[in-house]
VOKOL-340178 format. One line per 10 residues: for each residue x, y, z of C-alpha. Coordinates in steps of 0.2 Angstrom, whole numbers. Layout:
% VOKOL-340178
X Y Z ~ ...
This chain:
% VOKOL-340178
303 389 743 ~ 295 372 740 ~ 300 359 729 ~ 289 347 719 ~ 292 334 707 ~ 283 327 691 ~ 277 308 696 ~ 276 302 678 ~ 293 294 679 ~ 290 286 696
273 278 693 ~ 277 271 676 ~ 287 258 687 ~ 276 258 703 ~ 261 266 701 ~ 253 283 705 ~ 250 279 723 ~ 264 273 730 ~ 274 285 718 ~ 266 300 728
270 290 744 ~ 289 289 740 ~ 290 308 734 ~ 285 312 750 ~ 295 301 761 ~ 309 307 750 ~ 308 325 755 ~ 298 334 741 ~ 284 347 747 ~ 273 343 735
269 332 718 ~ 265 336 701 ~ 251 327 696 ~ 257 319 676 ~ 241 312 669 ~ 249 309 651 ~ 239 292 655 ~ 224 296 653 ~ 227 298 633 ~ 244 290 628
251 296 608 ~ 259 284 599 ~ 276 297 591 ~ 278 282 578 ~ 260 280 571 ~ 254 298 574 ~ 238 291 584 ~ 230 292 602 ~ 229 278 613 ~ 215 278 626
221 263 637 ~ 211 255 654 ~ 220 267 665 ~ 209 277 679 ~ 214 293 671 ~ 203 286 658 ~ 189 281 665 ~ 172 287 673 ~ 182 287 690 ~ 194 297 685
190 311 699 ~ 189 298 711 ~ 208 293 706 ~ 212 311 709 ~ 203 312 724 ~ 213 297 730 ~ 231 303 726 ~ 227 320 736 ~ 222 308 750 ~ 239 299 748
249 316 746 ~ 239 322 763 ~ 241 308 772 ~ 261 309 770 ~ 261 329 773 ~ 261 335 755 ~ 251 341 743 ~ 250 345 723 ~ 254 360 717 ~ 251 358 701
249 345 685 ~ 253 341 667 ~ 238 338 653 ~ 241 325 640 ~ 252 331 622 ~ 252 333 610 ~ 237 346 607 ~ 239 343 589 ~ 231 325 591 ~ 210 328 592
208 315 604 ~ 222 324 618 ~ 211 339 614 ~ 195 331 620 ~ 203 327 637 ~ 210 344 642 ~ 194 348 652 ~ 195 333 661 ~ 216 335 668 ~ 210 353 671
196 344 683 ~ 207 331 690 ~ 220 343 694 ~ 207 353 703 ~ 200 335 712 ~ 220 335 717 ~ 220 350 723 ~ 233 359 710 ~ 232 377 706 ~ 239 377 689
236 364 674 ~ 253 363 662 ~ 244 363 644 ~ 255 363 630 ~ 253 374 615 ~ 252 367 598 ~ 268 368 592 ~ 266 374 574 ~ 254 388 576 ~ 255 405 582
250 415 598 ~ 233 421 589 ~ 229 402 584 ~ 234 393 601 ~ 226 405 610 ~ 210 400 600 ~ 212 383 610 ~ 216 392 628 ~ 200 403 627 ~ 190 387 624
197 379 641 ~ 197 396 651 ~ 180 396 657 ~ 178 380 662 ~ 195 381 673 ~ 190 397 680 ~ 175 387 686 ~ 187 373 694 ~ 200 387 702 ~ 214 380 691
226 392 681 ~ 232 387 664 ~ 250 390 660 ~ 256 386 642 ~ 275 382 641 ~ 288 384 631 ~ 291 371 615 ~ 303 364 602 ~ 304 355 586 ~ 319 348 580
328 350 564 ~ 337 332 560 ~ 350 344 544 ~ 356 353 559 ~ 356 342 571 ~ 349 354 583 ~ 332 360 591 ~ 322 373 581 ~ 308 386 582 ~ 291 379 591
277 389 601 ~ 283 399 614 ~ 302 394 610 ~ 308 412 611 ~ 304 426 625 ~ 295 434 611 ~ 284 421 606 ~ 280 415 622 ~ 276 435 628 ~ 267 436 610
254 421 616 ~ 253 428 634 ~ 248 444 628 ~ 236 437 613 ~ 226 428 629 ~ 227 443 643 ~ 220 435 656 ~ 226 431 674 ~ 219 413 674 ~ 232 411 659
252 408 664 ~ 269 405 659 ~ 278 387 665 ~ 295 391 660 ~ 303 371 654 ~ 322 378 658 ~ 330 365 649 ~ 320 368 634 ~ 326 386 634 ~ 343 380 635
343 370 621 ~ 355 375 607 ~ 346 382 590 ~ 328 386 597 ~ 329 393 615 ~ 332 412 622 ~ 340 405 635 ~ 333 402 652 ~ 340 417 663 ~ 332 429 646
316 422 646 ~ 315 423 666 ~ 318 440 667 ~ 306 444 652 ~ 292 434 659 ~ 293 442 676 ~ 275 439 687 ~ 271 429 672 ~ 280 416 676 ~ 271 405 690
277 387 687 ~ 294 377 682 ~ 300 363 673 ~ 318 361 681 ~ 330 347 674 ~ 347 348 667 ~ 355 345 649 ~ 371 348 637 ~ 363 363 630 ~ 359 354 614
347 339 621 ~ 332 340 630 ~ 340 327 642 ~ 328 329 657 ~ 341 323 669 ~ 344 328 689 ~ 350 346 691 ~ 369 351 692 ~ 373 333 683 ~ 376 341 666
380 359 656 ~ 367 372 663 ~ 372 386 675 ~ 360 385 688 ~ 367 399 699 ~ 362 411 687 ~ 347 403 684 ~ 340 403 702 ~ 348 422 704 ~ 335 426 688
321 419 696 ~ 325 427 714 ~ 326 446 703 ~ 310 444 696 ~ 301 439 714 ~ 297 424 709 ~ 284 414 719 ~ 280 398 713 ~ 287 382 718 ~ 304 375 712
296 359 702 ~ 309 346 694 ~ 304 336 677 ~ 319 326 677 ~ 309 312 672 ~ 325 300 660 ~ 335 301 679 ~ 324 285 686 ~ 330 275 672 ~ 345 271 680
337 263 695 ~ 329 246 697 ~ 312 246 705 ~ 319 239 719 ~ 331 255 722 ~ 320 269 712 ~ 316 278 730 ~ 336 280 731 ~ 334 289 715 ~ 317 298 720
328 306 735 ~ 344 310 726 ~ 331 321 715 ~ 325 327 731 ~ 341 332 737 ~ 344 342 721 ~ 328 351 723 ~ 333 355 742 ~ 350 361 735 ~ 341 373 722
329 379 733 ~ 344 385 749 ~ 352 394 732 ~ 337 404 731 ~ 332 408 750 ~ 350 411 752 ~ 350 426 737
């Protein structure tokens, strides 16, 4: 089993490139390219920001070209990526192509592209047979995920796209295509008043499910924090995901871990989450 981590949280302190370099040294087998970059949303405003980063640019697939290099040179490679969100926003819609292309310039296999949270399976999969094509043509799989939204009365998570095992089988069939995926967010499927609860929606997506989002959390929040340092049971978990054959990679998004480390001390941090990873990854080749 390999195990792969999101790079978002790194390279917001130290860059892309040397964020690559430091998952490696740290023991990860591969990196999740996170080009939320290359189109920023501002949650406050409601509106895109298209910022100077390379993501953004004409050298964008140069950029990606470069981190493959990086990951290579230090004996690891990317499985996989994250497109900008949220879909809702027109402008992250007109750079969808462009992360499925860079993440094919990386050398992932799958692009992470979120559905729109308030629509249905026969209105999201609108969007996904728009990009289909096109990552057919690059060898990249799209794999939608599994969302929330968050009722402030209750104090808790609430209904979203794919949130359920039924909705999330309801977009998977509506699309019917092998080019088109589950990434199971375990955390979000955790969460208390929107989620089926990971172990359920493992064994109902079965060979569906091709790519993860592992973190930790009360089972209220969506805490993103290293795994085994909160509330989920991650023995039945990782015994789910060995019934169902699964394949993929085990890929951490425990991006709010980092902020307790200075830049100075963030590859201790980068390791600890690589230790954690490890730690899953012997549960499961030990089933």
């Amino acid at each position: 089993m390999k195990t792969s981590t999101e790079i978002a949280s790194a390279a917001r302190r130290i860059g892309e490139e040397k964020a690559v370099e430091y998952i490696a040294k740290a023991g990860f087998d591969a990196w999740d390219f996170s080009m939320f970059d290359m189109c920023r949303y501002n949650w406050e405003k409601n509106e895109a920001i298209i910022g100077n980063h390379p993501l953004s640019g004409n050298n964008c697939l140069a950029f990606a070209r470069r981190l493959k290099q990086i990951g290579l040179d230090n004996g690891i490679e990317c499985n996989q990526s994250h497109a900008p969100f949220p879909v809702v926003c027109p402008e992250i819609r007109s750079f969808l192509k462009r992360a499925i292309e860079c993440t094919a310039e990386a050398g992932g296999k799958i692009c992470i592209i979120h559905p729109n949270n308030y629509k249905g399976a026969e209105e999201n999969a609108e969007m996904y047979f728009e990009l289909l094509p096109f990552a057919k043509e690059c060898g990249v799989k799209i794999a939608t995920e599994n969302m929330w939204c968050w009722d402030n009365e209750k104090d808790e998570s609430s209904f979203a796209a794919c949130a359920t095992s039924e909705s999330f089988v309801e977009h998977l069939t509506a699309v019917n295509d092998d080019f088109f995926v589950a990434c199971l967010d375990l955390g979000h499927a955790e969460m208390r008043g929107s989620g089926s609860g990971a172990v359920n929606m493992i064994k109902t997506l079965g060979k569906h499910l091709q790519a993860l989002h592992i973190h930790d959390n009360d089972r209220w929040h969506d805490s993103h924090q290293i795994p085994f340092s909160m509330d989920m049971d991650f023995v039945s978990i990782v015994k789910a995901l060995k019934e169902i054959g699964y394949s993929g990679e085990f890929t951490l998004e425990a991006d709010q871990y980092l902020r307790a480390y200075s830049d100075e001390n963030i590859f201790e941090g980068i390791k600890n989450m690589a230790d954690a990873a490890r730690k899953l990854a012997a549960m499961f080749e030990a089933e």
